[in-house]
C-alpha positions in Angstrom: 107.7 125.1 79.3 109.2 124.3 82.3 110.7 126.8 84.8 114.4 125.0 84.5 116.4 125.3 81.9 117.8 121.8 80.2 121.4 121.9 79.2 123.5 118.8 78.0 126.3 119.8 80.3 128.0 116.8 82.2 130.6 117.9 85.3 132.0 114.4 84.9 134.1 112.6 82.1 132.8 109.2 81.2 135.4 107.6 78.9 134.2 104.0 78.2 130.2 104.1 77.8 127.4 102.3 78.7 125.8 105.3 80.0 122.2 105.7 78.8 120.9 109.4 79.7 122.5 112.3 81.1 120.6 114.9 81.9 121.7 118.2 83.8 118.3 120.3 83.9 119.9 123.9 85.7 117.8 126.2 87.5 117.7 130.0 85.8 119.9 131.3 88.3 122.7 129.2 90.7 119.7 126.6 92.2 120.5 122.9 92.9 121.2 120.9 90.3 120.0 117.4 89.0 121.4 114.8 87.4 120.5 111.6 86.4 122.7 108.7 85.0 121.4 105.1 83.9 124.2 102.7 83.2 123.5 99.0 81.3 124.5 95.9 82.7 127.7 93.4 81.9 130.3 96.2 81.5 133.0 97.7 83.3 132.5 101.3 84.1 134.9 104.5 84.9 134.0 107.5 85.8 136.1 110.9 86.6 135.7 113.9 88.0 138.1 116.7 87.1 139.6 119.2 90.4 138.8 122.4 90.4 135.1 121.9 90.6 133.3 124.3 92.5 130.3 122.7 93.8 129.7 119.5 96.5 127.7 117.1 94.9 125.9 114.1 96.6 125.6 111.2 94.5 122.7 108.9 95.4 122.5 105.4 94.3 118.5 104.4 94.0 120.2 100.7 91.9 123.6 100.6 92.8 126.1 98.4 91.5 127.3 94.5 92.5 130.6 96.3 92.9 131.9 100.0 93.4 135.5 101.5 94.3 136.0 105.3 94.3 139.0 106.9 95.3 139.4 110.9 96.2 142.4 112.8 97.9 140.2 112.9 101.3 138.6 109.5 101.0 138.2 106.1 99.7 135.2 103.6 99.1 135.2 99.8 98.1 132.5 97.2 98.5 129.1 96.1 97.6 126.7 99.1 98.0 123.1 99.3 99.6 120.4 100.4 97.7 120.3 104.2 98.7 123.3 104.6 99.8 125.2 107.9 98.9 128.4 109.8 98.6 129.4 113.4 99.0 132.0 114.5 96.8 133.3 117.4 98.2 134.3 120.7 95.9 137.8 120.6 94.3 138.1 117.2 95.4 139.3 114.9 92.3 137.2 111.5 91.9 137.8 107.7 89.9 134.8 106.0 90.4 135.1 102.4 89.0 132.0 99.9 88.9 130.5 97.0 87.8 127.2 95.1 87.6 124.7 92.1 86.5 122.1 94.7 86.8 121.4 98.1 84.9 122.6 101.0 87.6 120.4 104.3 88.2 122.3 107.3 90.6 121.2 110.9 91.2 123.6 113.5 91.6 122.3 116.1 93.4 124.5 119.6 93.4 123.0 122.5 96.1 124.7 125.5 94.9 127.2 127.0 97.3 124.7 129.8 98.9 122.2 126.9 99.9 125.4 124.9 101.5 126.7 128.6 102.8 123.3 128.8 104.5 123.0 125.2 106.2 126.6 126.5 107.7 125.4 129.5 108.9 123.2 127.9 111.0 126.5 126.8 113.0 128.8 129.6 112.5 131.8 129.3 114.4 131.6 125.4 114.6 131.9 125.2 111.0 133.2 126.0 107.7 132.3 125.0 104.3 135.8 123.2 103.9 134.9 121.3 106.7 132.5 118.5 104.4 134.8 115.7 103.5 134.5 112.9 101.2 132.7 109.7 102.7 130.1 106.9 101.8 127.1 106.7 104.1 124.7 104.2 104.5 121.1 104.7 102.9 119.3 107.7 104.8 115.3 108.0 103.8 115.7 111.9 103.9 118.3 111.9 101.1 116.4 109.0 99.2 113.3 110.8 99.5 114.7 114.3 98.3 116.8 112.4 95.5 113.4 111.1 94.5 111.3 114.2 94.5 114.0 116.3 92.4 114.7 113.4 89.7 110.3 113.3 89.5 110.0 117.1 89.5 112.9 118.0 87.3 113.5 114.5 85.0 110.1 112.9 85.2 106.7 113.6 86.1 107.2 117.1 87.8 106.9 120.7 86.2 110.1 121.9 86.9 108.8 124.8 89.7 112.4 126.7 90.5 110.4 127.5 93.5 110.4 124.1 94.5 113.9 123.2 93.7 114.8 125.9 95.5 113.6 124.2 98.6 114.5 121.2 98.2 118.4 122.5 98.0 118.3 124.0 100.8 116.7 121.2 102.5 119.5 119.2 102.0 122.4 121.1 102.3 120.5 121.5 105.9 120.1 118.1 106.5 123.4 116.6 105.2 125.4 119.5 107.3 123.7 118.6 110.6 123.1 114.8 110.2 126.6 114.2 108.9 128.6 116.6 110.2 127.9 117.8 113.6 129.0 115.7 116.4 126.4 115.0 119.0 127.5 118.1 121.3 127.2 120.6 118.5 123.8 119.6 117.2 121.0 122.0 118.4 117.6 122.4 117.2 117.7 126.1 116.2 113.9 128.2 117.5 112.5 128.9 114.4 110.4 132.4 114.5 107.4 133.5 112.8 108.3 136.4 109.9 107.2 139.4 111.0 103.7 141.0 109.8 105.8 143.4 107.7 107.9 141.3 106.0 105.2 138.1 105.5 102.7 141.0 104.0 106.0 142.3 101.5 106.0 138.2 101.2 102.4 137.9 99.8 102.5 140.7 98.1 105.0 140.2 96.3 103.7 135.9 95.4 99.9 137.6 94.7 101.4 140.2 92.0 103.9 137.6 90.0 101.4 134.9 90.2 101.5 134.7 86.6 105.6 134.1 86.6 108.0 132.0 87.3 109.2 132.3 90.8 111.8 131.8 92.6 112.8 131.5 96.2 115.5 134.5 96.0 112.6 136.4 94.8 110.3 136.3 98.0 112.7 136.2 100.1 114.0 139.7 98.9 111.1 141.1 99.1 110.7 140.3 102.7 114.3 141.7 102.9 115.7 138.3 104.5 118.2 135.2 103.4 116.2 132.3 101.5 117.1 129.8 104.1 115.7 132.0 106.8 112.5 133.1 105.3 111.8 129.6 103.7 111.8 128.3 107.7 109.9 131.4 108.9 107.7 131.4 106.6 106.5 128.1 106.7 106.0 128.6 110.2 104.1 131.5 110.1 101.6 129.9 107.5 101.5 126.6 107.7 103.1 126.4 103.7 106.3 126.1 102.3 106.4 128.9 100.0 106.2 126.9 96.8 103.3 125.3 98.7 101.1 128.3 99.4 102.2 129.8 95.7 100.5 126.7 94.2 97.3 127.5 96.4 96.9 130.9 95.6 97.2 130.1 91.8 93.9 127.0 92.4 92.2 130.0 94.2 92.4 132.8 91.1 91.6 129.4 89.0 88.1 128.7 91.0 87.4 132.1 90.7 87.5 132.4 86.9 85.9 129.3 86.7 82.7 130.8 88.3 82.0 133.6 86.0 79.4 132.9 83.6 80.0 130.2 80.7 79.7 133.6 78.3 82.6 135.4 79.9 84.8 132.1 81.0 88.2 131.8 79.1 89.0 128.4 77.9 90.8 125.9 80.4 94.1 126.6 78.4 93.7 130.4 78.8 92.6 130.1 82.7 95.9 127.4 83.2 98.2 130.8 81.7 96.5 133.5 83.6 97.3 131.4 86.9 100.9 130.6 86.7 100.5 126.9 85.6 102.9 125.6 82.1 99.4 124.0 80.9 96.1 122.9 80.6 97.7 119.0 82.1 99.9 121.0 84.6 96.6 122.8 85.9 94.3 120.2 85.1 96.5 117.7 88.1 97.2 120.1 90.7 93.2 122.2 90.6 92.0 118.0 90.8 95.0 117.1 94.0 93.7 120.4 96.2 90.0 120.7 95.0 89.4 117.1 94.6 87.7 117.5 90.9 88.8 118.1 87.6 88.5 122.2 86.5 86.2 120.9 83.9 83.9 119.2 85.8 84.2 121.9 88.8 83.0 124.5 85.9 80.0 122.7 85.3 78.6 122.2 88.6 78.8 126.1 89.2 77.3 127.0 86.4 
């Protein structure tokens, strides 16, 4: 089972149809969101977005269309769209998107929730506000494509749904998009980033070491060492050389070699060993013990034995 939540909710209303999948998998508490839309080719599309929506949500186009025109109350778009290119539709901002195409269309809409964007402008207090993100097309930027791509994989595809991870990858972007896009050269500054403190990063490990076994989120850790999730996700990171989701992952691999060492007479079964350590299954286990150890837990059984 995976750590997110799958829910057939769609934000945005679709009259007309060639739409293919739509997906919203929602994190167990207010996490990014992901969604991904696949469109056929030879049809005319529409697609509207109600006001009153309380989230900014960047739309990603990894096979955009021959043609797109979208029209909000703080900005307009019409022309022939890049591959990667992207929109940010700002909260409470109304939307018609109108498109057409020879070729079958693929966006991902990625949602931060509004803590991860209240924590990217935090980082600039006084310089800027939330309200300050506008509607506006942007040429493709590898940072979003490459985020885009890692929370379609984790969440839609090949991933295992770690709300850690999502986590991360939110606040990520909100961080990116806020200074990239909306700071003029004169207010953008490289913020020090500290190391946590031995107290908290100890409350940190702790606290990762004893709900090894559970889903985790970053909220989670991040209480425990008594700080924001932005700020502890950065601090953390440099005072170990992980992201959290990072040195979770190796700390589960570690309890998994060491139950793999006991004697073949007192060894649970792979399946029982994947559970113990935090991992949704024996395939889940099986691919991230082979990535870090370099063999399969099988085969590293065997040779200890």
């Amino acid at each position: 089972m995976s750590e997110y939540e799958h829910h057939n909710q769609d934000e945005f209303i679709s009259p007309g149809d060639g739409l293919v999948r739509t997906t919203v998998p929602e994190s167990l508490g207010a996490g990014l969101l992901v969604t991904e839309r696949r469109y056929m080719p030879g049809q005319d599309h529409r697609v509207e977005r109600p006001q009153g929506q309380a989230r900014h949500v960047v739309s990603v186009g990894l096979q955009p269309a021959d043609h797109l025109r979208i029209v909000q109350s703080t900005g307009r778009y019409e022309g022939v769209p890049p591959r990667g290119s992207f929109y940010i539709c700002p909260q409470h901002d109304p939307m018609v998107c109108e498109w057409s195409s020879t070729r079958p269309t693929w966006t991902v809409h990625l949602t931060p929730s509004i803590r991860q964007w209240d924590s990217a402008f935090e980082l600039y207090a006084g310089r800027l506000r939330p309200n300050d993100l506008r509607a506006a097309f942007h040429d493709p930027d590898p940072v979003v494509t490459h985020l885009a791509g890692l929370a379609q994989c984790e969440v839609l595809g090949c991933g295992t749904g770690s709300a850690l991870f999502i986590d991360t990858l939110g606040y990520t972007l909100a961080e990116h998009l806020v200074r990239r896009y909306l700071l003029s050269d004169a207010k953008r500054t490289d913020f020090p980033v500290g190391r946590l403190d031995p107290g908290r990063l100890a409350s940190a490990l702790e606290f990762m070491h004893e709900n090894i076994t559970r889903p985790v989120r970053l909220a989670n850790i991040s209480a425990a060492a008594q700080m924001s999730e932005f700020h502890f996700s950065r601090c953390f990171h440099r005072s170990t050389g992980y992201a959290p989701h990072q040195y979770l992952l190796a700390i589960r691999v570690d309890r998994a070699k060491a139950m793999l060492t006991r004697p073949a007479a007192e060894r649970l079964p792979l399946a029982e060993i994947a559970l113990a350590c935090g991992f949704n299954d024996q395939s889940h286990f099986s691919r991230h013990f082979k990535a870090r150890i370099g063999t399969t837990p099988g085969r590293f059984a065997r040779q200890v034995s």
